[in-house]
N, C-alpha and C positions, 0 to 999 in steps of 0.2 A: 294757241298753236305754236309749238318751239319749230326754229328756222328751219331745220331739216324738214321738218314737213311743209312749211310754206316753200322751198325749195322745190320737195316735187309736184307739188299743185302747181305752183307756178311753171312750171317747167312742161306739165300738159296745158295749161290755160292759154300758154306762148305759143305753143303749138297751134291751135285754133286757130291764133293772132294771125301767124305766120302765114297760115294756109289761104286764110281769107284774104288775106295780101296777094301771095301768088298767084290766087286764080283771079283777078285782074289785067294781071302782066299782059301788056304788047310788045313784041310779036308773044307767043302764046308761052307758059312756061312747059320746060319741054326735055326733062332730063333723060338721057340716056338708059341710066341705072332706074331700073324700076320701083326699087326701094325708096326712091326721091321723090316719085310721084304724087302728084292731088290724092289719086285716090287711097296709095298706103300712109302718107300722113294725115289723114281724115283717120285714115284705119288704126293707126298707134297711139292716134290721141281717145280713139273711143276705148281702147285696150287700157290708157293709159289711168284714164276714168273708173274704168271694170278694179282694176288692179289696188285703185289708191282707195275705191267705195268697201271693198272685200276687205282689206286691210284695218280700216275704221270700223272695220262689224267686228275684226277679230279682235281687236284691243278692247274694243267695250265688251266684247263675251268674257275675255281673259280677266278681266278686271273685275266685272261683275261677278264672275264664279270666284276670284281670287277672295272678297270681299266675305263672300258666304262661307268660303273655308275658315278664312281668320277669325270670322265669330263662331263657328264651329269651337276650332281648336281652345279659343277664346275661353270658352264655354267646360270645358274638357276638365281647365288647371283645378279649381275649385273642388270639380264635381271628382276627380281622384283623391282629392284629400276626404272629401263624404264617405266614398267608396273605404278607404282604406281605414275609417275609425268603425265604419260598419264593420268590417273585418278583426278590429282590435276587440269590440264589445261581443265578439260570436264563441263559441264554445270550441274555433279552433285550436288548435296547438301553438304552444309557445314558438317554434321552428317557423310554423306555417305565418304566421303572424309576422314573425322576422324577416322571413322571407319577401312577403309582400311587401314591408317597411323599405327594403334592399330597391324593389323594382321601385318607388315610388320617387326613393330618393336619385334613383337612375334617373328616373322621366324629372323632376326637377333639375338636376344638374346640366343633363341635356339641351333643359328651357335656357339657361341661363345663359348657356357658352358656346351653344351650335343656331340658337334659332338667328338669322339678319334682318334685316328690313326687307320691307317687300321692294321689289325694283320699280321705278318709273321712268320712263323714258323723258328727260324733263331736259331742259331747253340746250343744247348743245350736246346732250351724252349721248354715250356709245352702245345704242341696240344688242352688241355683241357683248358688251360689258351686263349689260339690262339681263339677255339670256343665262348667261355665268353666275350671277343672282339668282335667278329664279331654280334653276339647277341645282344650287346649294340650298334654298329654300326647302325643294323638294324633298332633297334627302333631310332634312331636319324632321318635316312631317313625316316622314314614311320611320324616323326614328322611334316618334311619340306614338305612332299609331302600335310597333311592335312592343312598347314597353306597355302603353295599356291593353293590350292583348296580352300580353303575358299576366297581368294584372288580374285581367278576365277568366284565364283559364288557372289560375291559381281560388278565386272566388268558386269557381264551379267545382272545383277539387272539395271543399271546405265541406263536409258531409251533414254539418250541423247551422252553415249559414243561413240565416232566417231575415227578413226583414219586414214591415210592416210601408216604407215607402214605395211609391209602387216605380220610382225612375234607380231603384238602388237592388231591383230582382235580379235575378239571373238573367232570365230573359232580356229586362229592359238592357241593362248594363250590355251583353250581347249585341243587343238592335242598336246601340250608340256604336258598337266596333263595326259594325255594317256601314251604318251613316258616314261617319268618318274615311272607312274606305272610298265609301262612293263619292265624299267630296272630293275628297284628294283625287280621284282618279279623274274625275270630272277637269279637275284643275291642270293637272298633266295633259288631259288631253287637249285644250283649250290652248297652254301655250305652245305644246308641239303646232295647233293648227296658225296662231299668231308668228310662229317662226315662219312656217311653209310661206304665209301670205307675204309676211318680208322680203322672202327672197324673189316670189312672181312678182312683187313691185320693182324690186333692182333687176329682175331680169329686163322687163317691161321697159321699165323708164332707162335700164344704164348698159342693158346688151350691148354687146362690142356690135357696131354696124347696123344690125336689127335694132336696138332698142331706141327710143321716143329721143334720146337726145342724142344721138348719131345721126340718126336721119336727119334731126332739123338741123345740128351743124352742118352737115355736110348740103343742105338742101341752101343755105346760108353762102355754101362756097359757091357751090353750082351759081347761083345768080351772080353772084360777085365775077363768077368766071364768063356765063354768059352774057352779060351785062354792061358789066364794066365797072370799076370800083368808084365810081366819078357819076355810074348814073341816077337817074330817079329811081329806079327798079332795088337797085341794091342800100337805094342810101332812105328809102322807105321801111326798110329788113333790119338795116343793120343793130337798128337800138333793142330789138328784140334779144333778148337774152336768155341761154340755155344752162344751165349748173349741173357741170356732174357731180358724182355722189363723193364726196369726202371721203 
């Protein structure tokens, strides 16, 4: 777990800490502001829970589907070079031949200078830096997918293309530009849903006022203020500690 994320675990597990402390307190704890209360800090810590749980399902969905696209495309580089000698050895035309060679050497050149590394959010780095990755990821696939579809639909042109393999048909070749879609899309949609959950965690845990570590700072002062900075009550709180978000 890199510290950003043990920060806001820690940051609702404090919350608990705190509450259960509170509801101790003599004379009773008793804030004003109702957003300070037992019962909304029970409440932003169970939110706080929902928010960090849903976030941990959406990294391992984006990951997991990220993983199945790479061996996809993975899969892809090879099987265009098969594609395109089956097109050399067919009774197309010389042009049409050339032509294919043209897209082929597109989608390599493409491989070589647009595709990055995948992003990970790994021990100190920047989410927003991680999304800006994956962004430019995207558009690399969605580059490979249009150059072997043009690949595709130049095969289908070929009036004399024959084959005897059965993943180098018209058909099959076709159902791989389908697959391909569908991963990629899959994968888009996964980290648009891994962004959304990002941000309901920062709303959750670092909302101005409303969110899980405003309340418990401020529920932090309230004792202090109610209290007294010298009593049992506040000097039982104070080692609890809240992190906002970097």
């Amino acid at each position: 777990m890199n510290s950003n994320k043990r920060s806001n675990q820690q940051n609702v597990d404090n919350m608990e800490v705190f509450t259960e402390k509170a509801i101790t307190f003599e004379p009773a704890f008793n804030p004003s502001d109702a957003r300070l209360s037992i019962q909304n800090q029970k409440q932003v810590k169970v939110s706080g829970d929902k928010a960090l749980l849903g976030l941990a399902l959406a990294e391992r969905t984006s990951e997991d589907i990220a993983t199945t696209r790479n061996a996809a495309f993975d899969a892809l580089d090879p099987f265009v070079t098969r594609l395109i000698n089956a097109v050399r050895i067919s009774d197309a035309p010389a042009q049409t031949i050339e032509h294919g060679d043209s897209i082929v050497r597109e989608y390599r050149n493409q491989r070589a200078t647009e595709i990055v590394p995948p992003a990970k959010t790994a021990e100190g780095s920047d989410e927003e830096e991680s999304a800006r990755t994956n962004k430019m990821r995207n558009s690399s696939f969605n580059t490979k997918i249009e150059n072997y579809r043009n690949l595709v639909l130049l095969v289908n042109a070929i009036v004399g293309y024959k084959t005897n393999e059965t993943d180098l048909t018209v058909e099959a070749i076709s159902e791989r530009l389908d697959d391909l879609k569908r991963v990629n899309s899959a994968c888009i949609t996964a980290e648009a849903e891994l962004e959304a959950a990002r941000k309901l965690r920062d709303i959750v845990l670092y909302g101005a006022k409303t969110g899980l570590v405003d309340v418990a700072m401020d529920s932090k002062l309230y004792v202090k203020s109610a209290y007294g900075a010298t009593s049992t009550q506040y000097k039982s709180i104070s080692g609890i500690t809240f992190r906002k978000k970097k």
